[in-house]
C-alpha positions in Angstrom: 94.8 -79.4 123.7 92.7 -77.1 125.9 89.3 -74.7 124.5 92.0 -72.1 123.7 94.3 -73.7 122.1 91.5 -75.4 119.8 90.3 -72.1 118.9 93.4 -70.2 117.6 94.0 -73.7 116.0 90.9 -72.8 113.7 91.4 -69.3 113.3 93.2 -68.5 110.2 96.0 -66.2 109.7 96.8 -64.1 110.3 95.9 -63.7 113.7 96.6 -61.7 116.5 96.8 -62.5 120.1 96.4 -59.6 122.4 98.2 -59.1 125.9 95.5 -58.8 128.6 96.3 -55.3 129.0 96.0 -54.7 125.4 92.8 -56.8 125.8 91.0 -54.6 128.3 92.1 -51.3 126.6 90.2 -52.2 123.7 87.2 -52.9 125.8 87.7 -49.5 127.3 87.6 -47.9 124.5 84.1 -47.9 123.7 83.2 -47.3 127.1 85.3 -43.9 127.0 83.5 -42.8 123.9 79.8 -43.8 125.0 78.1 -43.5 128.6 77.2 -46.7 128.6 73.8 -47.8 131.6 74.2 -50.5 134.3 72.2 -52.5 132.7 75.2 -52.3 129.5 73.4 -50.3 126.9 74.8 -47.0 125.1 72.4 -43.9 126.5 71.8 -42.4 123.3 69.8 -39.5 125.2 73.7 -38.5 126.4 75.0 -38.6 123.4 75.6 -35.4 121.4 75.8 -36.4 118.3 74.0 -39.0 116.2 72.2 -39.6 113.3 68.8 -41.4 112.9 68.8 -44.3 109.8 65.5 -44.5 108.7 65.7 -46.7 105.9 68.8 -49.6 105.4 69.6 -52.4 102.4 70.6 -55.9 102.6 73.3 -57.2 100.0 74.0 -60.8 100.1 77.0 -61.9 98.8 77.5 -65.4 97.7 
């Protein structure tokens, strides 16, 4: 049994396998939406709309 194999193993279901195409649209996607730096970092000072968070909570659950 090879790394891959091993790994859906674990997963539980359901679980979906994307095609490589599928795959490398959904990486796209983010990429279409955000101008994204060489250096692989969203430029925020491109982007037209955002909101700053100044304050956030933690729940835990468990």
């Amino acid at each position: 049994m090879d790394l891959f194999e091993e790994c859906i193993k674990a997963l539980k279901d359901p679980k979906v396998i994307l095609s490589d195409e599928l795959t490398e649209q959904d990486f796209e996607t983010p990429n279409n939406k955000f101008p994204i730096t060489s250096w692989a970092r969203i430029e925020w000072d491109k982007v037209p709309q955002k909101e700053s968070i100044e304050t956030y909570e933690i729940y835990i659950i468990g």
